[in-house]
TILUMPA-846680 format. One line per 5 residues: number of its first residue (from 0); their letters; for each residue x, y, z of C-alpha. Coordinates in steps of 0.001 Angstrom, whole numbers. Each point is the difference from the previous one (the first is absolute). Layout:
<recs>
NUM) A) X Y Z ~ ...
</recs>
This chain:
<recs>
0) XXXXX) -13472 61472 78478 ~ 2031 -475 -3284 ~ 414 -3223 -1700 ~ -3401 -1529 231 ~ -3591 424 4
5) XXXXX) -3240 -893 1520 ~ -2081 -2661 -1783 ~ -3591 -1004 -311 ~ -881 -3787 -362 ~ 2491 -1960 -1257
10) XXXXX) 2596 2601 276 ~ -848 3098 -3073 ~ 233 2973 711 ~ -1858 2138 2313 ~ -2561 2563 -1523
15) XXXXX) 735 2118 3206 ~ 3991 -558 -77 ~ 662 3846 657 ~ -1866 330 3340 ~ 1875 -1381 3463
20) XXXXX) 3364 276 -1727 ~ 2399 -933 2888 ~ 4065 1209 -248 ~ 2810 -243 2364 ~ 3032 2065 -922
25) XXXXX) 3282 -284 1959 ~ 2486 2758 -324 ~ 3400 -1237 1730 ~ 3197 2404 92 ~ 3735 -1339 -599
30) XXXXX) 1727 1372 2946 ~ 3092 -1777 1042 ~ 1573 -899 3670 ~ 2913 -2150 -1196 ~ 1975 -934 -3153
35) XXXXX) 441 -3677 1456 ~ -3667 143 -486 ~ 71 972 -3814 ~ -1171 -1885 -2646 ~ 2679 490 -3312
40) XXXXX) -642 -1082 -3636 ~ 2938 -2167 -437 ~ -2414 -3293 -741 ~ -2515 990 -2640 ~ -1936 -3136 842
45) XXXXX) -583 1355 3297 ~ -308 3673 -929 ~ -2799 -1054 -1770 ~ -2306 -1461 2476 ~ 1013 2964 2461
50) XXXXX) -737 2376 -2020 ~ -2955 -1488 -2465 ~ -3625 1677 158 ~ -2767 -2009 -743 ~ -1505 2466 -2478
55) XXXXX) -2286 -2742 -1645 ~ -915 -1899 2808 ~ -3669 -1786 76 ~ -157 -1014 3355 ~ -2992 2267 2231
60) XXXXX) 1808 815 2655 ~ 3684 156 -994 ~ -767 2171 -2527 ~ 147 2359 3752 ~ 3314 -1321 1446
65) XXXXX) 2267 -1210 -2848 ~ 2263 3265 -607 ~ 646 3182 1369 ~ -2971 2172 -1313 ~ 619 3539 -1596
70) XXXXX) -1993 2706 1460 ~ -3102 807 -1963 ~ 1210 3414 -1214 ~ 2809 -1606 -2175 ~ -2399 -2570 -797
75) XXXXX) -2412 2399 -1726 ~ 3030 1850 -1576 ~ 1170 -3621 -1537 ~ -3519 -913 -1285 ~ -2128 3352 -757
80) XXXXX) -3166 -2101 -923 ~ 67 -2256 2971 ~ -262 3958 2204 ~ -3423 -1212 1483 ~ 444 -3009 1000
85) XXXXX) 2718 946 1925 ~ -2136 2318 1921 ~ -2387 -2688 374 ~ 2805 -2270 1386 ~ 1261 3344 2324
90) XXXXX) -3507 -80 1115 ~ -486 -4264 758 ~ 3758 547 1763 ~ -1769 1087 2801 ~ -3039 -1507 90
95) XXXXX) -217 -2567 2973 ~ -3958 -284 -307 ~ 237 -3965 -1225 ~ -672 -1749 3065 ~ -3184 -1917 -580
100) XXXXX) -399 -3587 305 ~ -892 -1154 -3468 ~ 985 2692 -1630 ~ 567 -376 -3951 ~ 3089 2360 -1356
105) XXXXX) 734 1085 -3274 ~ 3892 -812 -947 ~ 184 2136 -3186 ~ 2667 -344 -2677 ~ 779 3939 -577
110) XXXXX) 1447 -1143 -3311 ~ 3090 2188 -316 ~ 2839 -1100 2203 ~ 1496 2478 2749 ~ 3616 -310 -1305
115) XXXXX) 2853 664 2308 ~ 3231 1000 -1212 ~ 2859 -2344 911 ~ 2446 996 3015 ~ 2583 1804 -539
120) XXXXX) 1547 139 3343 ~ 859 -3103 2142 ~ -2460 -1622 2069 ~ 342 -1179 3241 ~ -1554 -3657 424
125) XXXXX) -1553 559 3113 ~ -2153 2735 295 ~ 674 3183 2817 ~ -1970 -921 2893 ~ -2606 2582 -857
130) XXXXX) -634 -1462 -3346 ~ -259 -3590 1196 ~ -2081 1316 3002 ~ -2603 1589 -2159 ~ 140 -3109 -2808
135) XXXXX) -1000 -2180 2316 ~ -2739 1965 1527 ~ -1291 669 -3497 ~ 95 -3912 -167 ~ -1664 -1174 2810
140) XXXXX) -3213 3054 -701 ~ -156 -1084 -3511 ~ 159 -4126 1668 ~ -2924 1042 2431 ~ -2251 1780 -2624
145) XXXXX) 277 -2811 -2418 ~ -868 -2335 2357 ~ -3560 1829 211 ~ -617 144 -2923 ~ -250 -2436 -2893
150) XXXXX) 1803 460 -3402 ~ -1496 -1426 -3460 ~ 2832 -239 -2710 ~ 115 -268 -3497 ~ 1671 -2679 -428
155) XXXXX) 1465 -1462 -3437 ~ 2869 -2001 1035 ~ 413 -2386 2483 ~ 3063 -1534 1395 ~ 107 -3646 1401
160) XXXXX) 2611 -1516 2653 ~ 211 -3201 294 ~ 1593 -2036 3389 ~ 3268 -482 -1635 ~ 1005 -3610 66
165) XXXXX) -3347 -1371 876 ~ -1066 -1892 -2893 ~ -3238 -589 1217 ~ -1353 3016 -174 ~ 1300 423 -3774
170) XXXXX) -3710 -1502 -914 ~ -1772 3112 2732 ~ 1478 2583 -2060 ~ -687 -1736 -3904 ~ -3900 382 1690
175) XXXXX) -107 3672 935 ~ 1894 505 -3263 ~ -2427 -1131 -1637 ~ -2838 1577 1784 ~ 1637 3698 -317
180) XXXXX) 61 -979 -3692 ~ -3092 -1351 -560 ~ -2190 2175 -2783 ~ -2300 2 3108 ~ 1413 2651 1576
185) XXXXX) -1208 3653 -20 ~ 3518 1200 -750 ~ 2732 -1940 -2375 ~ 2443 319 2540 ~ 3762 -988 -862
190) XXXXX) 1600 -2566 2396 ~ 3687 -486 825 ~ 1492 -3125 1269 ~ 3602 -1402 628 ~ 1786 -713 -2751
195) XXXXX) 494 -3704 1158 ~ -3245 -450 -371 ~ 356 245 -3812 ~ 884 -3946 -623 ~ -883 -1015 3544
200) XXXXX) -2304 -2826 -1597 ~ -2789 347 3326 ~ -669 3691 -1200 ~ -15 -1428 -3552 ~ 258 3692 -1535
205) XXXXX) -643 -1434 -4170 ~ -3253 -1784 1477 ~ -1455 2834 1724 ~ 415 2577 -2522 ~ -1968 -2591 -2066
210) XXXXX) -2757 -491 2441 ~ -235 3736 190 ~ 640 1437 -3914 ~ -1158 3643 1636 ~ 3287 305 2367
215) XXXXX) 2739 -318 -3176 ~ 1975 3097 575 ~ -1061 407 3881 ~ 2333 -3017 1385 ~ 3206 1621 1087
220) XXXXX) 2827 -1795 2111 ~ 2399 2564 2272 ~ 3305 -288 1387 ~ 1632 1654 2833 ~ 1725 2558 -1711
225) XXXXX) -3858 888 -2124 ~ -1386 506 3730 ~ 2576 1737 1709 ~ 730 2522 -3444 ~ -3764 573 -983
230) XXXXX) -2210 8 3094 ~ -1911 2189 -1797 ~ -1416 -2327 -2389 ~ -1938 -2085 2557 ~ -3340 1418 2175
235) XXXXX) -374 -2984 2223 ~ 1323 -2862 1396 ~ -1171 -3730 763 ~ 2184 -2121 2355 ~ -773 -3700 348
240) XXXXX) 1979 -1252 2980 ~ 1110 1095 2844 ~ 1582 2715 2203 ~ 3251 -940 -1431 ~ -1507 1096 -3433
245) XXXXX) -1148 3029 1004 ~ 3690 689 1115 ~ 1216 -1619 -3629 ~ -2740 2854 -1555 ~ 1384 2807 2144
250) XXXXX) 3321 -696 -1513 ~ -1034 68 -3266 ~ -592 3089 119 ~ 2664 2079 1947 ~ -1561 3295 -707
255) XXXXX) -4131 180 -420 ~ -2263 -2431 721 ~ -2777 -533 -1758 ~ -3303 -1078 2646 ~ 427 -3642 787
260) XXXXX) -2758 -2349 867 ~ 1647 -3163 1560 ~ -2042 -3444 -172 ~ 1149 -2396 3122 ~ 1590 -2748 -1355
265) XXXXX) 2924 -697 2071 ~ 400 -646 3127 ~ 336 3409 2116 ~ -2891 2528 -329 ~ 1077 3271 1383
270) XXXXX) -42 1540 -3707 ~ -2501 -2374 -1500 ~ -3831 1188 823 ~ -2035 -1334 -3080 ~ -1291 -3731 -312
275) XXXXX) 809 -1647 -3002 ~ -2747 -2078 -497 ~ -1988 3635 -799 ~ 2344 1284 -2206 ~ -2397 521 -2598
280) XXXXX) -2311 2386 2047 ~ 3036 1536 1799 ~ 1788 1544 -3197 ~ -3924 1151 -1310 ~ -141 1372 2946
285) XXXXX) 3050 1644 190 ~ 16 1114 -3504 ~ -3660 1334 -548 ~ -485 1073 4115 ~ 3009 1164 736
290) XXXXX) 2645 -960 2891 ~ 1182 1141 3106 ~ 4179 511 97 ~ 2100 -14 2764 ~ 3522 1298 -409
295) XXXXX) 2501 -1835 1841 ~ 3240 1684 926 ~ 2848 -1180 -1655 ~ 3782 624 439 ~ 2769 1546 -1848
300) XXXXX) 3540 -1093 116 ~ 3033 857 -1397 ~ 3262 -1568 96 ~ 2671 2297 347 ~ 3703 -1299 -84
305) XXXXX) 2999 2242 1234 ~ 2118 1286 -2494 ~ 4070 -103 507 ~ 1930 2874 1036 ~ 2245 1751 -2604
310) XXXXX) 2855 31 2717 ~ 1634 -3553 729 ~ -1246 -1168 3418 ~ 3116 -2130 234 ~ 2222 2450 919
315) XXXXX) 1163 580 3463 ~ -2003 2558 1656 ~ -3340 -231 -2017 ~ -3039 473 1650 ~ -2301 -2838 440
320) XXXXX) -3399 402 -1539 ~ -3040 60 2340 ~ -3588 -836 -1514 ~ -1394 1757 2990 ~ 2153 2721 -579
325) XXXXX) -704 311 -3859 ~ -3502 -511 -31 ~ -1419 2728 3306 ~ 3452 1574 753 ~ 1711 3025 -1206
330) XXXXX) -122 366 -3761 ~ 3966 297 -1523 ~ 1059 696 -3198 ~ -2215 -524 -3413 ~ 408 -3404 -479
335) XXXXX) -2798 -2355 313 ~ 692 -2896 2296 ~ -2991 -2238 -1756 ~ -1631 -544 -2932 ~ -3438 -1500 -1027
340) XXXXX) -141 -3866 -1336 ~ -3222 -1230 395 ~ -3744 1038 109 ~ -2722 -2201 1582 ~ -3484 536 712
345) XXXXX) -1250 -2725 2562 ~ -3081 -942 1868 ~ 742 -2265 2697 ~ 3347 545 1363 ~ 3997 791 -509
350) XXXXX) 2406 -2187 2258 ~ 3496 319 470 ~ 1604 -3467 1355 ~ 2985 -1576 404 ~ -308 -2332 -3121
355) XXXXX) 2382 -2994 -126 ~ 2449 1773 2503 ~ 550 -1938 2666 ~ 42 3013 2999 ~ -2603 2314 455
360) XXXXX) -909 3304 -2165 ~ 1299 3535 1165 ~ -1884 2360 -1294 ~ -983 3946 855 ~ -3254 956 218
365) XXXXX) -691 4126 -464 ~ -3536 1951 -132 ~ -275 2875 -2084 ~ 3773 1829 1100 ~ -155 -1802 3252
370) XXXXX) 2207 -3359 1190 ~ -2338 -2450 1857 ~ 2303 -2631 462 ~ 2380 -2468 -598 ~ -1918 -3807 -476
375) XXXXX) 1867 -2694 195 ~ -2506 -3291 -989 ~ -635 -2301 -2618 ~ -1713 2751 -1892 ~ -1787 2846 506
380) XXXXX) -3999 133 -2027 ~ -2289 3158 -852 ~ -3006 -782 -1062 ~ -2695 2035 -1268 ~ -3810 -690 1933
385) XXXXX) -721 -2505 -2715 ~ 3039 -1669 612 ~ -529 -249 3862 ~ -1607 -3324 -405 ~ 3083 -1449 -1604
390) XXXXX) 4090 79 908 ~ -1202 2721 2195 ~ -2239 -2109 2227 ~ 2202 -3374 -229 ~ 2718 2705 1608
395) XXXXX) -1975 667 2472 ~ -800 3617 -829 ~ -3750 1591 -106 ~ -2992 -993 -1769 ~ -1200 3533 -1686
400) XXXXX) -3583 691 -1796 ~ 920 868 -3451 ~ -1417 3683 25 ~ 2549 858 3077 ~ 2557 2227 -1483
405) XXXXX) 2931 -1431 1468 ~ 3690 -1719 -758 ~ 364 -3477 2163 ~ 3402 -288 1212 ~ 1127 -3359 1005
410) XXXXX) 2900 -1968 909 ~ 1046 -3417 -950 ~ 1373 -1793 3091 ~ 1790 2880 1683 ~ 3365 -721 1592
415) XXXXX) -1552 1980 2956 ~ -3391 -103 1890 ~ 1 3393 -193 ~ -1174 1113 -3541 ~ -3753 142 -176
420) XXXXX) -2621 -78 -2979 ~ -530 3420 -993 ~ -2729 1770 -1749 ~ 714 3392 -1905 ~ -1892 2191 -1938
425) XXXXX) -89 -78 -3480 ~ 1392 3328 -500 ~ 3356 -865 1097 ~ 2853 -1039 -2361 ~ 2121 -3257 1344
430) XXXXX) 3246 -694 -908 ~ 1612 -3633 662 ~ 3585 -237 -959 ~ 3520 -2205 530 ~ 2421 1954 1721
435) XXXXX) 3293 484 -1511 ~ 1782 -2548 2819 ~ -2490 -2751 -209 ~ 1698 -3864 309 ~ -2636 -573 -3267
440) XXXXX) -2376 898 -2085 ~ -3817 -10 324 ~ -2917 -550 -2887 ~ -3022 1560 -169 ~ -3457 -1582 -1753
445) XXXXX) -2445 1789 -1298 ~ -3623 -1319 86 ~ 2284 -3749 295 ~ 1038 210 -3577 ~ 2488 2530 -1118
450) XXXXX) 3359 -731 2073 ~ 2565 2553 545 ~ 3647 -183 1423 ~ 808 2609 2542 ~ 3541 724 309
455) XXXXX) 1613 1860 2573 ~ -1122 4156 -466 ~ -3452 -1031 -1912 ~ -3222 792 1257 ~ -3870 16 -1002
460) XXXXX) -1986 2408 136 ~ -3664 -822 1147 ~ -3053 2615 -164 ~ -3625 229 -976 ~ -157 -384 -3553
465) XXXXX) -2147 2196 -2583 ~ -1717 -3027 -1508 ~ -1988 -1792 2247 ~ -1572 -3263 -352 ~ -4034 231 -1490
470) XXXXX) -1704 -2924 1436 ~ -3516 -472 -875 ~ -1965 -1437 3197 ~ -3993 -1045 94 ~ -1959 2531 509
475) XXXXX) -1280 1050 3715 ~ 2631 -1623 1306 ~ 3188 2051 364 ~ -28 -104 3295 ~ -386 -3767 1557
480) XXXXX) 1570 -1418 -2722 ~ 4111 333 1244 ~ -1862 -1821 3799 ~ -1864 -2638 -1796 ~ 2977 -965 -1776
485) XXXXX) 2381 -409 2726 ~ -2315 -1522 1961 ~ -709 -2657 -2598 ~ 3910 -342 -916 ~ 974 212 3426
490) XXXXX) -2341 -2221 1487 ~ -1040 2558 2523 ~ -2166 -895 3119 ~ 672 -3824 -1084 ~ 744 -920 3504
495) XXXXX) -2476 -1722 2086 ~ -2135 2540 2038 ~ 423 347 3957 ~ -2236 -1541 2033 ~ -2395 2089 2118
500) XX) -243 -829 3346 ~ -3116 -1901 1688
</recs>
């Protein structure tokens, strides 16, 4: 793998770092169905997250997902030194040997980046059904083999989240601060924490750079823009809180994750497995045993808003537009009928509701070049399996184990009885948009914090995304984790047992 290594004790570097290397190389085409489809450069802003490789990425495992991959050959031609490792990584491509239980595998930093030329042709934002079919496959294999095996890291710098707006836990995070910066530590690490924190007087930044002359110059405070800009720049991650900071920490960082290790200090635990009261043994552990990652699959959504027509639709005898009709009819003419506005990455779920409109949403649902139907509800949710457990499940839809690879489709107080929960695969691309003779608008949410008005011809599109979600879980425990947690949040089996008969 490229971007990291494995480490002894305390996280140096391996003396066997070239054996087990492990690679993952994805090689997607750019074959087009539709130009309502197309992605176009109008917004740099956007162009640049489309189209952005994560050439210095640090993270272990996005280092495999994060870009479109150039084939070996014209990697060897673009870096003649770096010839045999590529054959080594052509080898590892195909190794699927890794399947022992505790397993240690080298991650090893190969030094010279593969470099990809930037596109020169337009890209489509969802991928052909092929590519997206064999992305996620590649996803869920490389999901099931690192769950079998555990990963040791170098890690330098760590990357605190804090519970935002919970003051009390301002004096948690000044403690493992100071513990990662301690001169007790096998490594020097460097630690980033919000920049609130700066003059927050409970983390009492002045004080503990005092207490602790050793960390000057390893204190560092980020900002949204610092995590979602350089990703690269961080190997793991701390949360202190609760699943709604783990969602806060997946969108900081809208392309690569780095592995997060979530301490429960909220009050859901479906994404928080580690105790705080150990937290001091759990990050040794982690950092000089290794850790076990789980990669959750996350969404990808783009806005798209309908562009006008160059003719006047005033006059007498224009034709109507159709959304249906635009976006799985016959193509016409060269003209693009939408354009990209905004790119999210999301864990939990995208809804489309009504908002503050007083009637109900109208909105047209398609998969892949398909239209399912027309809902008519409150809203319409698709949640990811993480995100069963939360609009999903208040909707009534499906709870889902995290490792299914599936879309949740749910409706939001359907007009009729008729519309069901249903559960796709993951390989299918949704599309949820307002039809051009809608009484109103709709909004869509992503993750419940970015809020987006719909007007009449907009859509979302909704498929797997390329950068899932590295969660770290305990090790041994991948698989009874997801049931002990909703049995504990759901208060499972909480009902008085039956009474046998006498």
């Amino acid at each position: 793998m490229e971007g990291s290594s494995l480490s002894d004790g305390g996280g140096g570097p391996s003396s066997d770092r070239d054996k087990n290397q492990l690679e993952v190389v994805f090689y997607p085409d750019c074959s087009h169905r539709r130009k309502s489809s197309l992605v176009t450069a109008d917004n740099p802003k956007l162009r640049q997250s489309l189209e952005q490789v994560d050439r210095t990425t640090a993270c272990f495992v996005h280092s495999l997902i994060a870009g479109e991959w150039i084939a070996p050959s014209t990697a060897q031609n673009e870096n003649p030194q770096g010839k045999d490792r590529v054959l080594e990584m052509e080898r590892l491509v195909g190794d699927a040997n890794i399947t022992t239980g505790d397993e240690m595998v080298s991650v090893v930093d190969f030094g010279d980046k593969i470099q990809k030329p930037s596109p020169t042709v337009i890209q489509s934002r969802h991928l052909t059904k092929r590519q997206l079919s064999d992305m996620a496959w590649n996803v869920r294999k490389l999901s099931k083999k690192l769950g079998s095996i555990r990963l040791r890291l170098s890690v330098e710098n760590v990357f605190l989240v804090t519970k935002p707006h919970d003051e009390s836990l301002v004096s948690l995070t000044r403690k493992v601060t100071q513990w990662l910066l301690s001169k007790d530590r096998h490594t020097p690490y460097n630690v980033y924490v919000e920049k609130r924190l700066q003059t927050h007087p409970d983390f009492a930044a002045v004080q503990l750079l005092e207490e602790e002359p050793t960390a000057q110059g390893r204190l560092h405070y980020w900002d949204t823009k610092l995590a979602q800009d350089h990703p690269h720049l961080f190997d793991f991650v701390v949360t202190l809180g609760g699943d709604g900071t783990v969602l806060y920490t997946s969108w900081l960082f809208q392309r690569i994750v780095p592995p997060v290790l979530s301490f429960s200090l909220g009050s859901l635990g479906f994404l928080t497995k580690f105790d705080f009261n150990g937290y001091q043994d759990t990050l040794t552990s982690a950092f000089r045993e290794g850790v076990v990652v789980s990669l959750r699959l996350r969404f990808e959504c783009t806005v798209m808003r309908t562009k006008p027509r160059p003719d006047d639709e005033s006059r007498p005898g224009a034709p109507k537009r159709d959304l249906v009709e635009e976006l799985i009819g016959e193509e016409q003419g060269d003209t693009l009928t939408h354009t990209p506005d905004k790119l999210f990455q999301i864990l939990n779920d995208v809804v489309l509701d009504r908002g503050p409109n007083p009637t109900m949403s109208q909105i047209e649902l398609f998969g892949d070049d398909e239209h399912f139907t027309t809902v008519l509800a409150d809203g319409i949710c698709i949640a990811t399996p993480t995100g069963s457990t939360a609009y999903n499940l208040a909707a009534g839809g499906s709870l889902s184990h995290p490792e299914n690879p599936v879309i949740l489709v749910t409706a939001i107080c359907a007009h009729t009885l008729s519309f069901r929960p249903i559960i796709l695969p993951d390989t299918i691309v949704l599309r949820m948009g307002v039809p051009y003779d809608a009484r109103t608008t709709s909004w869509a949410s992503f993750d419940g914090r970015e809020r987006v008005e719909l007007h009449p011809g907009d859509y979302v599109t909704v498929s797997a995304s390329r950068y899932p979600f590295a969660n770290v879980l305990p090790f041994g425990s991948r698989g009874e984790d997801w049931v002990q947690s909703i049995s504990k949040t759901l208060n499972w089996n909480s009902r008085q047992k039956q009474k046998a008969f006498k």
